[in-house]
N, C-alpha and C positions, 0 to 999 in steps of 0.2 A: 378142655377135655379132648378134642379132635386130637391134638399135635403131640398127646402122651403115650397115641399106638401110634406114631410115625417113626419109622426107623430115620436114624443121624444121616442116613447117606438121601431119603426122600426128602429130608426136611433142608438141607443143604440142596436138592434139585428144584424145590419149591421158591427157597428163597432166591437161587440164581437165575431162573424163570421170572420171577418178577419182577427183579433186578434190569434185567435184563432187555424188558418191555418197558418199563418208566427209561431207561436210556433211549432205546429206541422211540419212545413216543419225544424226549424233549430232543433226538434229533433231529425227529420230521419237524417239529415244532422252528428248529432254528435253521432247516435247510429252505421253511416254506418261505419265513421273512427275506433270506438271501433271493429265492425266484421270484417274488414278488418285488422286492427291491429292483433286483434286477432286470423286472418290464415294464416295471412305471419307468425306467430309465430308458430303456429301449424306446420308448412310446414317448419321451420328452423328446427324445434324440430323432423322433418320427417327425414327429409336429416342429420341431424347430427346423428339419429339415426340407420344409415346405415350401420356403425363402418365401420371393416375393407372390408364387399363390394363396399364401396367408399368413403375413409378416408378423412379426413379435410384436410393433406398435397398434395392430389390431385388438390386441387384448394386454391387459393388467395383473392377470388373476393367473395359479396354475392350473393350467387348463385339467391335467391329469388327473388332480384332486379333486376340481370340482364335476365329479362324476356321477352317474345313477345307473340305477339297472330296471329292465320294465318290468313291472309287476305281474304276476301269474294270468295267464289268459289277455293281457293289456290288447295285444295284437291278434288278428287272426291267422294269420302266418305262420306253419312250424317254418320253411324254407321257402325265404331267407330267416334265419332268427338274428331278433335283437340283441346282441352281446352286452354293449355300452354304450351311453352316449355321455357324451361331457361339451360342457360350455364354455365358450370363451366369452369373457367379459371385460369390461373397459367403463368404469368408475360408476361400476355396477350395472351396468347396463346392458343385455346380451347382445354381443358383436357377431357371433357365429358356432357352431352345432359342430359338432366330430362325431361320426356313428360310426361305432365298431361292429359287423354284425358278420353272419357264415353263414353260407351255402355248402349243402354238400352234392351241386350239381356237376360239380365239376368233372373232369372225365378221372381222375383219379380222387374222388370224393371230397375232402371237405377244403372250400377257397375263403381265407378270413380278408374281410376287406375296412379299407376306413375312407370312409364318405367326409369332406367336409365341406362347408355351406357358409355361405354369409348367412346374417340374421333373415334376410328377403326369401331363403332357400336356394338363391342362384349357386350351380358347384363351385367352387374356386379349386380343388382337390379330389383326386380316388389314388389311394394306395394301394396296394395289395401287401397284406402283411405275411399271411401263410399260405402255402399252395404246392403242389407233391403232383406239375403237370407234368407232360412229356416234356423234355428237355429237346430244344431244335421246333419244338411246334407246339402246344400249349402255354408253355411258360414263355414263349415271346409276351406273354401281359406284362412280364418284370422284365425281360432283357430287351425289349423295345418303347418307342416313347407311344404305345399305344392307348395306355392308362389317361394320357393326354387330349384323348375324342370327348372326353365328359369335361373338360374345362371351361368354365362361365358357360355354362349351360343353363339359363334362369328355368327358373321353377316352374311354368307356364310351359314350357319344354319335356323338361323331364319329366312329367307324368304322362306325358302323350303317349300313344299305342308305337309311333316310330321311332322312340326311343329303343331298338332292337338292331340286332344285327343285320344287316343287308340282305341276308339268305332269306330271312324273317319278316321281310319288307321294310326294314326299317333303316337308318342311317349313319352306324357304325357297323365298321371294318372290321370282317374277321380272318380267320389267318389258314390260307390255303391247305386242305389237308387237318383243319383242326377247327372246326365251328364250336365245340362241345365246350368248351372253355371260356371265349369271350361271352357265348350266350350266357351260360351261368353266373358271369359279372356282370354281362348288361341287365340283366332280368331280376337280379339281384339290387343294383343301382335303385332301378324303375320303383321298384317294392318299397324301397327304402325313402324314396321319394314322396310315392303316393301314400305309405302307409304312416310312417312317423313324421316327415322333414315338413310338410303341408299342414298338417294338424299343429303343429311346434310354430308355425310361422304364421298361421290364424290366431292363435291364443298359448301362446307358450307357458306363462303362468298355472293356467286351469290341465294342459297337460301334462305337464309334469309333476302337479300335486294327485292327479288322479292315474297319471298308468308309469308314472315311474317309484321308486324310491331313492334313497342317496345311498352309493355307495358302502358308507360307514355304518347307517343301518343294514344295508344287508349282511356286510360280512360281520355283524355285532360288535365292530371297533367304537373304541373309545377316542373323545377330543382329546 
């Protein structure tokens, strides 16, 4: 009844409007697979890039796949937030943690970092994934071997109060002219230490059936 008062030129505007919108909706749909493809790859090519601070014969399994995300409220933390964590295992057994998580303390706001840990919680790894700091003076996190003051850091360590920058009383280096940067990864580390990587390495089991979920359930993907 509607579409018998539409004029031939509304109803041909109607139809190429919604035409129009189901194209655009299946090319978000097959542009999101490409970016999503394209940083599980990025992220394989992270972790393989670890070498020997956390070698391929450490684990069995793909780490990227086997992933989770924390459940609503899990943490009390908004900053640092939990991004991801994924496991490494080796004939089924957890070998070692990967924690992706952000800060947006950074002197140019949000710093994504990936933590990674033996099963013990000692560090063997800190990445810095994203980061928009001053170039010549923040960003020495990435164009210097700075990232390398958390290295085999055991667990017993890294939650102490001097896990901080120097300025902070504490015992990583920060970069003259730019404190505002390494503090928001060191503080960031410490968080991720004391809040998830500690509880994970008391009882790993019981926390990750109670403050995480898996991956494929969150994003409602199919085996």
């Amino acid at each position: 009844m509607f579409f018998k008062y539409l004029s031939r030129n509304t109803l041909v505007l109607v139809l190429a409007t919604v035409i129009s919108i189901e194209a655009l909706i299946l090319f978000n749909y097959a542009l999101k697979d490409r970016i999503n493809n394209a940083a599980d790859n990025a992220l394989r090519q992270t972790i393989a890039g670890l070498g020997q601070a956390f070698p391929a014969s450490n684990y069995d399994n793909d780490v990227s796949k086997d992933c989770y995300v924390p459940v609503a409220g899990a943490f009390q933390s908004n900053d640092p937030q939990v991004d991801t964590l994924m496991l490494a295992t080796k004939n089924q057994q957890i070998t070692g943690y990967i924690l992706i998580s952000s800060t947006w303390k950074g002197y140019s706001g949000l710093i994504r970092t990936m933590l990674v840990t033996d099963a013990q919680g000692t560090i063997k790894a800190v990445r810095i994934l994203e980061q928009n700091e001053t170039p010549g003076l923040g960003n020495k996190v990435i164009t210097t071997p700075w990232v390398h003051s958390f290295d085999n850091l055991p667990l017993d360590q890294a939650t102490l109060a001097n896990l901080a920058v120097k300025k902070d009383g504490g015992t990583i280096d920060q970069f003259t002219g730019a404190t505002i940067t390494p503090r928001a990864i060191v503080n960031q580390i410490r968080a991720n230490m004391e809040e998830v990587i500690t509880q994970l390495v008391a009882n790993p089991q019981e926390i990750l059936a109670s403050k995480f979920v898996s991956c494929q359930v969150a994003t409602g993907e199919k085996n």
